[in-house]
TIGU-747414 format. One record per residue (C-alpha): x, y, z; residue number from 1. Coordinates in nm, 3 decimals, decimal comma. Layout:
BEGIN
X Y Z NUM;
...
This chain:
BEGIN
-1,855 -2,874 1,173 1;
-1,466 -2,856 1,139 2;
-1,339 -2,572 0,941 3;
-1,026 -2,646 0,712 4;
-0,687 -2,559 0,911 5;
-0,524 -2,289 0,769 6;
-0,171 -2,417 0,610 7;
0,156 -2,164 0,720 8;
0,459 -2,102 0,523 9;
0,783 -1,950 0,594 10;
0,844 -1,671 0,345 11;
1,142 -1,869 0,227 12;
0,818 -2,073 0,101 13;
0,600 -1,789 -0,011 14;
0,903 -1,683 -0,253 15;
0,923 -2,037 -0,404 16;
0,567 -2,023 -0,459 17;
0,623 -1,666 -0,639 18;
0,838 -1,809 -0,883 19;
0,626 -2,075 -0,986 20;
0,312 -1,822 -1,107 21;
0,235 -1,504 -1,224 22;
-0,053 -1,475 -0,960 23;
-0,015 -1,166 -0,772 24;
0,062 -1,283 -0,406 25;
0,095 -1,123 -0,043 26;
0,242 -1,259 0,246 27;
0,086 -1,191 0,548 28;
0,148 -1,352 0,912 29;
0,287 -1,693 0,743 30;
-0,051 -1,709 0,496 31;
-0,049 -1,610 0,140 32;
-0,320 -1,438 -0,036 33;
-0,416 -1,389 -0,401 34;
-0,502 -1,031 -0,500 35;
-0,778 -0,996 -0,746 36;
-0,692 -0,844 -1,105 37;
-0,781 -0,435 -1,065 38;
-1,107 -0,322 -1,253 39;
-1,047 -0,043 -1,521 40;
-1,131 0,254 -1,290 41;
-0,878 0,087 -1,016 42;
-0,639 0,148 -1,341 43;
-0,658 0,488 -1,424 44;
-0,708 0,595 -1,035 45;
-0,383 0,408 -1,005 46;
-0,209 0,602 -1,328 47;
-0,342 0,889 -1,202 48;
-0,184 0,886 -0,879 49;
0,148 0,759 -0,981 50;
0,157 1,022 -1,266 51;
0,102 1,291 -0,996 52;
0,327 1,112 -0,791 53;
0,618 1,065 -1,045 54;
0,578 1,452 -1,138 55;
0,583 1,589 -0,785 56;
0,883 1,367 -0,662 57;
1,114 1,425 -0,963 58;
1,450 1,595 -0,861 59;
1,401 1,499 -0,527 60;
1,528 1,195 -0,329 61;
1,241 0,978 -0,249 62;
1,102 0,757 -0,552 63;
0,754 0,590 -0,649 64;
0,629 0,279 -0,742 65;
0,368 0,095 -0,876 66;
0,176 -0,230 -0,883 67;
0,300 -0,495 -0,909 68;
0,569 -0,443 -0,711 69;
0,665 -0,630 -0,374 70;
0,739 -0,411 -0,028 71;
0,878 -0,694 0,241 72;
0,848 -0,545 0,521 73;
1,089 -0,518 0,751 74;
1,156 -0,393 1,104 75;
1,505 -0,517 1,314 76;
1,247 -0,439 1,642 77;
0,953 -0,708 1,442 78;
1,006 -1,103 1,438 79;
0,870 -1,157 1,084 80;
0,871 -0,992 0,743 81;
0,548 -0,949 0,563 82;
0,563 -0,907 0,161 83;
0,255 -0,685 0,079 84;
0,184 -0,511 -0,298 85;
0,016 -0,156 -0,206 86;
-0,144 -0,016 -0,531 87;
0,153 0,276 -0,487 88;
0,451 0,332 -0,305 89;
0,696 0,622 -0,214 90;
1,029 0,514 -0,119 91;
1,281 0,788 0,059 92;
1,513 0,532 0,225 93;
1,628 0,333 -0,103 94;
1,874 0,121 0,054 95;
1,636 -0,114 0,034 96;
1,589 -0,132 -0,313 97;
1,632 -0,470 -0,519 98;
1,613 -0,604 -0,841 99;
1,240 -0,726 -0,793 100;
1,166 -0,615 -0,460 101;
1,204 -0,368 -0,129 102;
1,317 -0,444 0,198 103;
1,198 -0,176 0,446 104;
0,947 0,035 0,551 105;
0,830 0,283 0,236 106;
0,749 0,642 0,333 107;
0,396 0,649 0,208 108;
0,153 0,394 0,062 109;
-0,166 0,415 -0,120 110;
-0,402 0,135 -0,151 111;
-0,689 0,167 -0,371 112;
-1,017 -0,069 -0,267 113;
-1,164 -0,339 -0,469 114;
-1,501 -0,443 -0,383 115;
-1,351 -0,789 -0,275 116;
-1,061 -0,675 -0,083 117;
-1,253 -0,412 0,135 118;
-1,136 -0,561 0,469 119;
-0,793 -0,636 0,376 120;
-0,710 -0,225 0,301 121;
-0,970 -0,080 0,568 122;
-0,855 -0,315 0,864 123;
-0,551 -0,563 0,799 124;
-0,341 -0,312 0,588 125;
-0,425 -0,045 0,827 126;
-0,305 -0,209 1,135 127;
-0,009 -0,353 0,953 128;
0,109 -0,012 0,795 129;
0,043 0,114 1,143 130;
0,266 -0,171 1,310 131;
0,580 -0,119 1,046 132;
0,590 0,250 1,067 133;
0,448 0,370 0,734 134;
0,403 0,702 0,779 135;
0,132 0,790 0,582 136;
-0,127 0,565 0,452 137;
-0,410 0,644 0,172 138;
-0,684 0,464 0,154 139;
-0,849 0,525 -0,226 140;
-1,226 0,415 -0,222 141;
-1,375 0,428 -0,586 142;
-1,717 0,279 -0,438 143;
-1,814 0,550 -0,215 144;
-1,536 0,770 -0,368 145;
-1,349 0,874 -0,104 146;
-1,003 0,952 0,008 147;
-0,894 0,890 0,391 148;
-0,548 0,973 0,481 149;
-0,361 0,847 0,799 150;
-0,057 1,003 0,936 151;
0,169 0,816 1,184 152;
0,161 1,011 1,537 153;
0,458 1,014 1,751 154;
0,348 0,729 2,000 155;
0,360 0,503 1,657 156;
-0,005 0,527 1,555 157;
-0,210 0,616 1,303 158;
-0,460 0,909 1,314 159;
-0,707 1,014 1,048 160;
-0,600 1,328 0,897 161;
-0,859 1,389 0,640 162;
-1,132 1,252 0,470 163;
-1,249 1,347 0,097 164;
-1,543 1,244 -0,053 165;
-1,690 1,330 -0,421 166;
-1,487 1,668 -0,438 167;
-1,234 1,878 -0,279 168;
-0,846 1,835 -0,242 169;
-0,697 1,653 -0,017 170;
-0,318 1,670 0,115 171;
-0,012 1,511 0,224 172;
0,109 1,542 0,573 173;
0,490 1,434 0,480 174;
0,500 1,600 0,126 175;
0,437 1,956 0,137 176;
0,249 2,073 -0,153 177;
0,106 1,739 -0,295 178;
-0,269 1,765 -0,304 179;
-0,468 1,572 -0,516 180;
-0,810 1,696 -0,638 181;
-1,085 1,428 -0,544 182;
-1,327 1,474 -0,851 183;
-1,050 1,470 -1,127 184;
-0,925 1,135 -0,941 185;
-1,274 0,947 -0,967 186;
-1,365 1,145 -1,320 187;
C-alpha cells in the first residue's frame, strides 16, 4: 500500500496560503499544519497565564503575547524559518516585531496541550524550541494537569527544570519571581 506523498511549500507559499483563510496555520520543515480551535479550559489557562504574564512584565523591557499570533523563527546559523503559534510568548529582543508577526527567537514560550496535538508540544515543539534557542519552554497539560518547564543549558539544550502536577508553584528560571500556582491555573 502506497501512502500519499507529503506536498512541501516554501514559506513564501505558506504565507499566500495564510492570506487566503482564517485557519490557524504552522509552518513546520516546508509542511503546514492546521491547529485545532482551543477547548474552554485551554481558554482561561491561556488568560490566566497571559494575565500573570502581562502583570509581572509591565515596566520592564520584554513583552507578551498571545494566540493567535505568528513567531517565524529565525536563526542566521539555521537554513530555514519555521512560523509556529505557541499558546504564549515573551519577547525581550523586539527588533523583531511586525505588524502581524515576529521574526526571531522569543525568550520564553508556553504551549498549552490539546488532546489532539499531544505529540506536536511534547516532541516536535520541544526539539524545535530546543534547536532555535528558546530559552525556556512550558509545557501546560490540562489532561493530567501538569506543568513541565525546560530551561536551555549552556551546550544549547534543554533540561527539565521542574515538574508540577495538581498543586504547588512552579517557577521561572529566566524571570526571577514569576511563579505560578498549579491549582489556581487548572481551577
Amino acid at each position: 500500500m502506497n501512502l500519499p506523498e507529503k506536498k512541501f511549500i516554501t514559506i513564501d507559499e505558506f504565507y499566500k496560503m495564510k492570506e487566503e483563510t482564517d485557519d490557524i496555520l504552522e509552518y513546520i520543515d516546508g509542511v503546514v499544519y492546521m491547529s485545532p480551535s482551543p477547548s474552554t479550559k485551554h481558554q482561561r489557562i491561556s488568560g490566566r497565564l497571559y494575565v500573570k504574564l502581562f502583570n509581572f512584565l509591565e515596566g520592564r523591557d520584554c513583552e507578551v503575547f498571545s494566540a493567535p499570533y505568528d513567531i517565524q523563527l529565525h536563526r542566521e546559523d539555521i537554513e530555514e524559518d519555521k512560523v509556529v503559534i505557541p499558546d504564549i510568548s515573551v519577547i525581550c529582543n523586539k527588533t523583531g516585531i511586525e505588524d502581524n508577526k515576529y521574526v526571531g527567537i522569543p525568550t520564553l514560550i508556553m504551549e498549552i496541550v490539546s488532546p489532539s496535538n499531544q505529540s506536536n508540544d511534547l516532541v516536535v515543539k520541544l526539539n524545535l524550541y530546543m534547536k532555535y534557542g528558546v530559552k525556556e519552554y512550558w509545557i501546560v497539560n490540562p489532561i493530567i494537569n501538569t506543568v513541565q518547564i525546560y530551561s536551555l543549558n549552556d551546550d544549547g539544550l534543554y533540561d527539565q527544570l521542574d515538574v508540577v502536577k495538581n498543586s504547588g508553584s512552579i517557577m521561572s528560571s529566566i524571570f526571577t519571581g514569576f511563579t505560578v500556582d498549579v491549582e489556581e491555573l487548572f481551577k
